[in-house]
C-alpha positions as CSV (number, residue, x, y, z in Angstrom):
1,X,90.0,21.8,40.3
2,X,87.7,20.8,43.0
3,X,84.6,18.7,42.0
4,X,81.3,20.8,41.8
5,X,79.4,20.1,45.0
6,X,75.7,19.3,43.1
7,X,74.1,20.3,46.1
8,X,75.5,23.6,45.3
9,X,74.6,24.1,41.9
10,X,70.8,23.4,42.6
11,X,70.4,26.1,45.5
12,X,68.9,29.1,44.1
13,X,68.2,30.9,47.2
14,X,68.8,34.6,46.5
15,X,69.6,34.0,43.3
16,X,66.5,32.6,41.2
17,X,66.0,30.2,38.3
18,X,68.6,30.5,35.2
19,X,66.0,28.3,33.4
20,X,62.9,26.1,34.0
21,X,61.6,23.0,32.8
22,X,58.9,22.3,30.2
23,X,55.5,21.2,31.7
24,X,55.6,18.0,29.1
25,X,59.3,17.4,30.6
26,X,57.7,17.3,34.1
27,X,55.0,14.8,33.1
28,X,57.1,12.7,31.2
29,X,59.5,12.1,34.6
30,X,56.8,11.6,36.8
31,X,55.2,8.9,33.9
32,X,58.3,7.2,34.2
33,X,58.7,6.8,38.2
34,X,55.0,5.8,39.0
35,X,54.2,2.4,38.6
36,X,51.3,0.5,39.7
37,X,51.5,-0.6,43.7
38,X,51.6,-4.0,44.6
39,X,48.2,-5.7,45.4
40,X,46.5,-6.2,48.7
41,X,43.4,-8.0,49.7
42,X,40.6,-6.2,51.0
43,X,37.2,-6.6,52.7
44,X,34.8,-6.4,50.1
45,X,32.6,-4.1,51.8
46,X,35.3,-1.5,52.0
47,X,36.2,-2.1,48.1
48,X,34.2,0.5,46.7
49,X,36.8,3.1,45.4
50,X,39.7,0.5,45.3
51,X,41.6,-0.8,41.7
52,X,41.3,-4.2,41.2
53,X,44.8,-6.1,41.0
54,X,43.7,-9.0,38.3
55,X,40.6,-9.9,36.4
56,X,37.6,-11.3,38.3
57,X,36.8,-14.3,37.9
58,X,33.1,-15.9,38.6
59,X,33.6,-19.1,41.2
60,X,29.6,-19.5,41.0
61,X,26.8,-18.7,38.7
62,X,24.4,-16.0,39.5
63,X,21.8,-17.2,40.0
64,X,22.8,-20.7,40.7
65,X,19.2,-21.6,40.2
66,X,15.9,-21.3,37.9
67,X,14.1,-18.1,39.8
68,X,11.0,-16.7,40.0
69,X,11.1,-13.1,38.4
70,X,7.6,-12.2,39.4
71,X,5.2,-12.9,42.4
72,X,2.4,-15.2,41.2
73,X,2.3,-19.0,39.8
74,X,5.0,-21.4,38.5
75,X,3.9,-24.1,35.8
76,X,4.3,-25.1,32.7
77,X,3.9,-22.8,29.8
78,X,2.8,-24.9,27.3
79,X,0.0,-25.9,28.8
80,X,-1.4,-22.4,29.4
81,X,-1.8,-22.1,25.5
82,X,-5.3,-21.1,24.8
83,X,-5.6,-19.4,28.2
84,X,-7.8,-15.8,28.1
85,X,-10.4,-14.2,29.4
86,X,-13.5,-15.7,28.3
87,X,-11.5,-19.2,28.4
88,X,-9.6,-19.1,31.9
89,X,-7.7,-22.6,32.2
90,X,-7.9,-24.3,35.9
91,X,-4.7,-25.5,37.5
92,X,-4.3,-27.7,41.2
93,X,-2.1,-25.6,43.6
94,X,-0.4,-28.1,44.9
95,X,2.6,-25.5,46.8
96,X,4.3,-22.9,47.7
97,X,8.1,-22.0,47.2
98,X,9.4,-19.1,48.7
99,X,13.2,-17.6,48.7
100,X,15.3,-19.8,50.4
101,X,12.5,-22.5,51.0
102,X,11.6,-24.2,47.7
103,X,8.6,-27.1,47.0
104,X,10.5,-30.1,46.8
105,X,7.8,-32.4,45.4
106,X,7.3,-33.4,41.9
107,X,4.3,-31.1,40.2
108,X,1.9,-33.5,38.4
109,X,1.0,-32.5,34.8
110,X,-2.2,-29.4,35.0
111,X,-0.7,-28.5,38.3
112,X,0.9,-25.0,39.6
113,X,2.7,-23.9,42.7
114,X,2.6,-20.6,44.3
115,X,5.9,-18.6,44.0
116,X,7.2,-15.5,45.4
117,X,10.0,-13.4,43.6
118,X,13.4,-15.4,43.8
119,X,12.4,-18.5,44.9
120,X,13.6,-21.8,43.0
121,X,11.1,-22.7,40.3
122,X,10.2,-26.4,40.9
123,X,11.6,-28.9,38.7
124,X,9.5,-29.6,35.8
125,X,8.3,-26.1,35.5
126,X,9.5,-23.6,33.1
127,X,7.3,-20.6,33.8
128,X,5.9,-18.1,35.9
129,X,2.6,-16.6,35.8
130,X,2.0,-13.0,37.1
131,X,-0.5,-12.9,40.1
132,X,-2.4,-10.2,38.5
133,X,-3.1,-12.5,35.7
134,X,-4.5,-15.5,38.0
135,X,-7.5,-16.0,40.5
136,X,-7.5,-18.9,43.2
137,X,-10.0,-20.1,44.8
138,X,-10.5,-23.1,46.6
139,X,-6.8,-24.7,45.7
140,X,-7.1,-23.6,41.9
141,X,-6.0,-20.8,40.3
142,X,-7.9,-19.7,37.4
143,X,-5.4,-18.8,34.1
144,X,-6.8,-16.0,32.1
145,X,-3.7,-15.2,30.1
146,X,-0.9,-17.9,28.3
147,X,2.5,-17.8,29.3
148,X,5.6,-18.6,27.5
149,X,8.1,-21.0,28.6
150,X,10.9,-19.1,30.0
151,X,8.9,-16.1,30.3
152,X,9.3,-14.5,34.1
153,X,11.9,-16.9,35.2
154,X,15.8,-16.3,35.6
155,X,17.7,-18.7,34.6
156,X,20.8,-20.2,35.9
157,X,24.0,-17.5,35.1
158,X,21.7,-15.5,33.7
159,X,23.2,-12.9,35.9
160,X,27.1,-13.9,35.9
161,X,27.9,-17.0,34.2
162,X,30.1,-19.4,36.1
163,X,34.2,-19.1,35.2
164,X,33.3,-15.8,32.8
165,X,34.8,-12.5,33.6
166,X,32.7,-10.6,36.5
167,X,35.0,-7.8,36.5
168,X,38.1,-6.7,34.4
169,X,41.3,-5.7,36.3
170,X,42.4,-2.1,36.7
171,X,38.7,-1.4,37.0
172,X,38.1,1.0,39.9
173,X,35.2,-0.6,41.8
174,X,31.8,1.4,41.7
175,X,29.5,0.8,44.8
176,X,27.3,-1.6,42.4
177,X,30.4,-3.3,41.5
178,X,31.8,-4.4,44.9
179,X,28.2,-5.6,45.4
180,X,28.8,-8.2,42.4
181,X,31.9,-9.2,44.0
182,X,29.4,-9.9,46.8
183,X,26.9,-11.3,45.4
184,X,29.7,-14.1,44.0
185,X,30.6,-15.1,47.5
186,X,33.7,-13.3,48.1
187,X,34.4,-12.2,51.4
188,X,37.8,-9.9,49.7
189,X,39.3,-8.7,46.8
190,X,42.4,-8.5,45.9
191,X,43.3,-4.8,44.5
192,X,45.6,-2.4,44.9
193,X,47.6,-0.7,47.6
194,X,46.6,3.0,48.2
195,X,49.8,5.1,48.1
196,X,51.0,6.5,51.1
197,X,51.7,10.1,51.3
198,X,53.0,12.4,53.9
199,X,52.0,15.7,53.8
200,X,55.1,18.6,55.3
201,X,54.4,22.1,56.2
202,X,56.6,24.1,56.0
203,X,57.1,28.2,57.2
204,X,57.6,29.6,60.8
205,X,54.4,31.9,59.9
206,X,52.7,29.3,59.1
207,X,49.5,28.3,62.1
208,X,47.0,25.5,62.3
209,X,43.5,26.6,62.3
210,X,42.0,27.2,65.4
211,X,45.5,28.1,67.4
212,X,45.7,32.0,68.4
213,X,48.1,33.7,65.8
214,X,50.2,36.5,65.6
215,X,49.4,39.6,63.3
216,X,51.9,38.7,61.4
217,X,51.0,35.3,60.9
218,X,48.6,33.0,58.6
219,X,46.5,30.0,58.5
220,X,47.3,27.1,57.4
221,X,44.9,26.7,54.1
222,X,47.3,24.6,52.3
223,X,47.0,21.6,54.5
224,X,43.4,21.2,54.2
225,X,43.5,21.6,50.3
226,X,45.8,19.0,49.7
227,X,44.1,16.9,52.2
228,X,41.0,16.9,50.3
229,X,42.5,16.6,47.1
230,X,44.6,13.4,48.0
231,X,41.3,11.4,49.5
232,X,40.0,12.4,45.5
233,X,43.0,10.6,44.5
234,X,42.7,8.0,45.7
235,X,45.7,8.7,48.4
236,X,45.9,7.2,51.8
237,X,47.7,10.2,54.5
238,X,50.5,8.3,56.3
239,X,51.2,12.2,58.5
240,X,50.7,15.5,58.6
241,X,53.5,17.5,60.1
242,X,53.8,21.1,60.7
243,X,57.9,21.5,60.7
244,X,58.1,25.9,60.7
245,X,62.0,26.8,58.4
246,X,63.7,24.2,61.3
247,X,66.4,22.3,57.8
248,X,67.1,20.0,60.7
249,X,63.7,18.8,60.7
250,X,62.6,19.0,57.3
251,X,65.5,17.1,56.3
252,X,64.0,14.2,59.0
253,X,60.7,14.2,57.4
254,X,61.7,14.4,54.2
255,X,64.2,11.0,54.6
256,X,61.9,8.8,56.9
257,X,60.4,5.7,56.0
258,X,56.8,4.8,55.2
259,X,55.4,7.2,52.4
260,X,55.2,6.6,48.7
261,X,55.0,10.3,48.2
262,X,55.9,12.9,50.2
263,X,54.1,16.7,49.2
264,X,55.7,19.8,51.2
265,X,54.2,23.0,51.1
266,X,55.9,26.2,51.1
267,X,59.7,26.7,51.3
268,X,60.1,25.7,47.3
269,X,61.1,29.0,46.1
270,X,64.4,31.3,45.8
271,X,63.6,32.6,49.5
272,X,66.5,32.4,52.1
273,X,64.0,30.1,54.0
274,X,63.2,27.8,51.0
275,X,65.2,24.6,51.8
276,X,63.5,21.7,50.8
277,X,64.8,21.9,47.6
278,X,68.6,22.0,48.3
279,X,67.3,19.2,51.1
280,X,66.3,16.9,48.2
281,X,69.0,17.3,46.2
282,X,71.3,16.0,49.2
283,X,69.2,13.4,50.7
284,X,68.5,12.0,47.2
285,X,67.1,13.4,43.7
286,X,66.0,17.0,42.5
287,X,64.6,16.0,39.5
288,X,63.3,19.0,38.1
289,X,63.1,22.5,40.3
290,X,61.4,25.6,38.4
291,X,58.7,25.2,35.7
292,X,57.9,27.2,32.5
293,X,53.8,27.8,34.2
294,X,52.4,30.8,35.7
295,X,51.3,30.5,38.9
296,X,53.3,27.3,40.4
297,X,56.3,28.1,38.5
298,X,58.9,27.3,41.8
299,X,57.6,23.8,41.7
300,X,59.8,21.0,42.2
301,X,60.3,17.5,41.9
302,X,62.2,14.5,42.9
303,X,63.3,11.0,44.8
304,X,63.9,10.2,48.0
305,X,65.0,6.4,47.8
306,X,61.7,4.7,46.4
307,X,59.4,8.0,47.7
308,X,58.6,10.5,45.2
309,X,58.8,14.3,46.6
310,X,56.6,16.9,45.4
311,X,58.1,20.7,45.9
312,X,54.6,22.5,46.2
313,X,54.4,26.2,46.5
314,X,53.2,28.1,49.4
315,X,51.0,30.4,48.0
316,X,47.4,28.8,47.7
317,X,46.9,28.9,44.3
318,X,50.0,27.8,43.0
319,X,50.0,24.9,45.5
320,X,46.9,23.7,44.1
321,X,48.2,24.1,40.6
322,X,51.3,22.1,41.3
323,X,49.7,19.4,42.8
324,X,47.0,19.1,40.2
325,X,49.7,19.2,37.6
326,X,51.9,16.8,38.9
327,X,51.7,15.0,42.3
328,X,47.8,14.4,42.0
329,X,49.0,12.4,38.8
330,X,51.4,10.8,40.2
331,X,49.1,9.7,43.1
332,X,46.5,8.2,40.7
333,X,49.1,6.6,38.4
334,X,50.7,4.4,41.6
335,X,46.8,3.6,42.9
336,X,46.3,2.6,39.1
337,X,43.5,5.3,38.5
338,X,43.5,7.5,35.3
339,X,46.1,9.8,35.3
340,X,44.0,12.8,33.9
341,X,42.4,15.5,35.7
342,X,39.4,14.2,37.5
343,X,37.2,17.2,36.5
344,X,34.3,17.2,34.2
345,X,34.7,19.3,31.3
346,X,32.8,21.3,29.0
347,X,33.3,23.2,25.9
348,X,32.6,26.7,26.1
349,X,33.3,30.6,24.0
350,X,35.2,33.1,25.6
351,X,33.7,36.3,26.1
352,X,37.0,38.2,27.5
353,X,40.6,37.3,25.9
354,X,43.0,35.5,27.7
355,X,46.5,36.6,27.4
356,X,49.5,34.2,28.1
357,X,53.0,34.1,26.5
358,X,55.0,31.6,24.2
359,X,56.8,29.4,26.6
360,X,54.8,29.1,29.1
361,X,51.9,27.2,30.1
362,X,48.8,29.3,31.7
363,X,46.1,27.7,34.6
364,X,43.7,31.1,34.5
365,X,40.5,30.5,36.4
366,X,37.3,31.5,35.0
367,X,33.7,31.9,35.6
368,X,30.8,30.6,32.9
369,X,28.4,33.4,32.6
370,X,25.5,34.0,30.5
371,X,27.8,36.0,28.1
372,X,30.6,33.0,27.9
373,X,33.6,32.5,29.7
374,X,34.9,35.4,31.9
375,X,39.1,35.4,33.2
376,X,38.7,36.0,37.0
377,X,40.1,39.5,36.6
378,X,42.2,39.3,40.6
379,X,43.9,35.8,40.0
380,X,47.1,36.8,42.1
381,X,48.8,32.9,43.0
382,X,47.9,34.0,46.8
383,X,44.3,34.8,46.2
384,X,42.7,31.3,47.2
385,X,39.5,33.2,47.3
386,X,39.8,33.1,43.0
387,X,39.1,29.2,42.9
388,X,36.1,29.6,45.4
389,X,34.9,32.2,42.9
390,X,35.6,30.6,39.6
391,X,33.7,27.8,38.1
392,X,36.5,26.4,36.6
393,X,39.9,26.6,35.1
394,X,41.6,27.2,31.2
395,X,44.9,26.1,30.3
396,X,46.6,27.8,27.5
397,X,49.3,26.1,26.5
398,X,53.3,27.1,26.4
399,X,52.8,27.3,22.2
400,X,50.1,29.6,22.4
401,X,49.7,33.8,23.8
402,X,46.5,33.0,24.5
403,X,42.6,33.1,23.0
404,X,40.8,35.7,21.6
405,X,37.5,36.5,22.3
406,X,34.6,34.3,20.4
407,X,37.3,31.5,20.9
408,X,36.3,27.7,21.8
409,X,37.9,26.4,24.7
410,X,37.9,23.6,27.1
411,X,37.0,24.7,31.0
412,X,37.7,22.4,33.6
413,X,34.8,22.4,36.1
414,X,35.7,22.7,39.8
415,X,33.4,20.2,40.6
416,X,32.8,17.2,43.1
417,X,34.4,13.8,41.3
């Protein structure tokens, strides 16, 4: 008996799926092949968005000096006790401090300096009177109010204490955040790498927007999805190639170096022209090829050497599915973000039922209406126009066949990140 060529046994071209795997079977392989990338230092002004690698640690305090919080006096706050208005204390001016040009004298007992907001507070003083509360005239200010030592100054490491913990690794840096790494001196951070993904088009009908196109012939919509939906991720796009049904060239894209994930759109199905997956399963791993979910149930998944391959269907809706699903979360698990959806969600009651079947897990978009939650009632997988339309998305899941009307459920948001 000859051996079984594997290749083979995993093309279902004209013949279709003789069974699918679970959705929780697809996560679980794709939670087992994405690890963290390796570190890289960056510039800190281009941090914002980045993971860090390690845990921050502060080099310097911040501030590294007793500042002025306020505009108005430095001086010492015991000796303002008493101060008010029908008793206004007298006190020399015998300065000025300003940010980044502090009085360097010594400030004789009854004395005050004039300080603007973050200068040094001379040595001996402990205090800062508001200039609202004081009058000079003639190189004395007039106190009509006490101040408390301490009061309107910060103090050294108020801020960040020197050798604590600024920032805690795995933290995805905020705008505010890579300004703290600033503000501590640091010219880079070390955080880490973005993964790299190539992006393959497949489908001789297949156009780029813009070019003239036959009647028989579409635009390319898929590209520019995933596109978007990859920056969310946190992705970096090492190409973009349009390949038509050409095997030879797929097969090229699909083996060359440089990506950490490759996503290819179209060509995943049981279609004469679909042969990415029996492409993958030569040049490497098919994983996993058909999934119990409706729409994006021709999705695929495998290896490629170190590069994970995502089989994304052609048809808009299902392509977005897929990669929501599954290569979005394995983009954000190997940049170290969270690997859940990154949509806001909200709670919400069904006003229509949604009808799905045991086995198989549902993505059915939906709009929030005054009435509740309304199924989109056209939600064909090649109706892109459905997610423009809906506010958001339900998923039933495989144990379920569906929700009744007056039901709770959980509607992911199609919103901005």
């Amino acid at each position: 008996m000859q051996p079984t060529d594997p290749v083979s046994t995993t093309d279902v071209r004209m013949r279709g799926f003789t069974q699918r795997a679970e959705v929780p079977a697809a996560l679980a392989w794709i939670d087992a092949h994405t690890p963290c990338l390796a570190g890289e230092p960056v510039a800190t002004e281009d941090a914002t968005g980045r993971v860090l690698v390690q845990d921050l640690v502060a080099p310097i305090a911040v501030p590294e000096f007793d500042r002025a919080a306020m505009d108005g006096y430095a001086l010492r706050g015991g000796e303002t006790t008493g101060a008010g208005d029908y008793n206004p204390l007298e006190f020399a001016v015998v300065g000025q401090a300003f940010p980044g040009r502090p009085f360097e004298g010594a400030v004789p007992a009854g004395s005050a300096v004039r300080i603007m907001t973050g200068a040094p507070v001379p040595a001996g003083l402990d205090a800062v009177l508001p200039a609202e509360y004081a009058r000079e005239e003639h190189g004395r200010v007039a106190v009509a109010q006490p101040v408390a030592p301490g009061q309107h100054v910060g103090r050294v490491g108020e801020d960040i204490a020197r050798g604590s913990q600024a920032l805690a690794a795995g933290r995805r840096l905020r705008a505010q955040d890579a300004g703290l790494v600033a503000s501590l001196g640091l010219a880079q951070v070390q955080v880490l790498r973005q993964p790299r993904v190539r992006l393959l088009v497949t489908g001789n009908e297949v156009r780029a927007p813009g070019q003239a196109k036959g009647p028989h012939e579409i635009y390319d919509a898929n590209s520019v999805t995933l596109r978007g939906l990859v920056a969310r991720d946190g992705g970096l796009l090492e190409s973009h190639l349009r390949l038509g049904d050409d095997p030879e060239r797929i097969a090229q894209a699909l083996a060359a170096p440089g990506a950490d994930v490759v996503l290819v759109s179209g060509g995943s199905s049981v279609g004469a022209e679909d042969h990415a997956p029996r492409l993958l399963a030569r040049l490497g791993e098919l994983a996993i090829h058909g999934i119990a979910m409706r729409p994006s149930s021709p999705a695929g998944m495998g290896r490629i050497g170190a590069a994970l391959v995502f089989l994304l269907p052609g048809n808009p809706v299902s392509c977005l599915c897929a990669y929501d699903f599954f290569a979005g979360r394995a983009i954000r698990r190997l940049g170290g973000r969270p690997d859940g959806w990154p949509y806001p969600r909200v709670q919400a009651v069904l006003a229509r039922k949604i009808v799905s079947q045991v086995g198989r897990v549902d993505y059915v978009r939906v709009k929030l209406g005054a009435d509740g939650v309304e199924p989109i009632a056209l939600s064909g997988a090649s109706v892109l126009s459905s997610t423009v339309r809906a506010d958001g998305f339900v998923v039933v899941p495989a144990e379920s066949e569906g929700h009744g009307a007056g039901s709770e459920v959980t509607v992911h948001l199609y919103e901005c990140p």
